[in-house]
C-alpha positions in Angstrom: -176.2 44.9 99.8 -174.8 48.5 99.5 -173.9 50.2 103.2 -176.2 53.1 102.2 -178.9 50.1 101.8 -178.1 48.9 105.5 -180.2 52.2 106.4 -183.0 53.8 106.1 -184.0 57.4 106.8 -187.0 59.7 109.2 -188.3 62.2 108.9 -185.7 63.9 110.2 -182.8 62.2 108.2 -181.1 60.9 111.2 -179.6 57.4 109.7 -181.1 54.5 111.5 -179.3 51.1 111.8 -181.5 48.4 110.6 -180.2 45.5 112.9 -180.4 47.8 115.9 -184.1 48.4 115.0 -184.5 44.4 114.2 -182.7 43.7 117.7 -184.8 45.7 119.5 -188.2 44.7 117.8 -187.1 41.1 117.7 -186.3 41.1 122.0 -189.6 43.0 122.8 -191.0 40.7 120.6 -189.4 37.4 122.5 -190.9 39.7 125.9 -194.8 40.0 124.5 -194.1 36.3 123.7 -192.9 35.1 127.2 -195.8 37.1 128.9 -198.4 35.1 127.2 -196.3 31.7 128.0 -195.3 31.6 124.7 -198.8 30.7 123.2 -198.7 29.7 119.6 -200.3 31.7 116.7 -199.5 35.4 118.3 -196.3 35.3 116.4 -197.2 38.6 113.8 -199.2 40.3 116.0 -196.0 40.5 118.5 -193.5 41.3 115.8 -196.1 44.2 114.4 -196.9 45.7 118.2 -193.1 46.1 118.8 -191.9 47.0 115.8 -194.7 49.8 116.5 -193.4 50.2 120.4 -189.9 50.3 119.1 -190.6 53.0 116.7 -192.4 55.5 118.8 -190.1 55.2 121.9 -186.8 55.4 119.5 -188.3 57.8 117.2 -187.7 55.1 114.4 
């Protein structure tokens, strides 16, 4: 992987780090997850909502 491929670009062109966004998605994932009692088959639908959460309070 190139080190220009280890980020990706807004609007804005403000360079993003990819694991910092993946960190942050994956640990308010694990939250959604442990609020439910970690309840099997809402796996996507967690990673999706806070990828989306991530993004708009980041600016992502």
């Amino acid at each position: 992987m190139k080190a220009e491929d280890k980020s990706l670009y807004d609007i804005d062109n403000r360079e993003i780090d990819v694991d910092e966004f993946r960190e942050l998605v994956a640990k308010n994932a694990y939250y959604r997850a442990e609020k439910r009692g970690f309840e099997d088959g809402y796996e996507l639908e967690d990673w999706l909502k806070a990828e989306q959460e991530v993004s708009n309070q980041s600016g992502y």
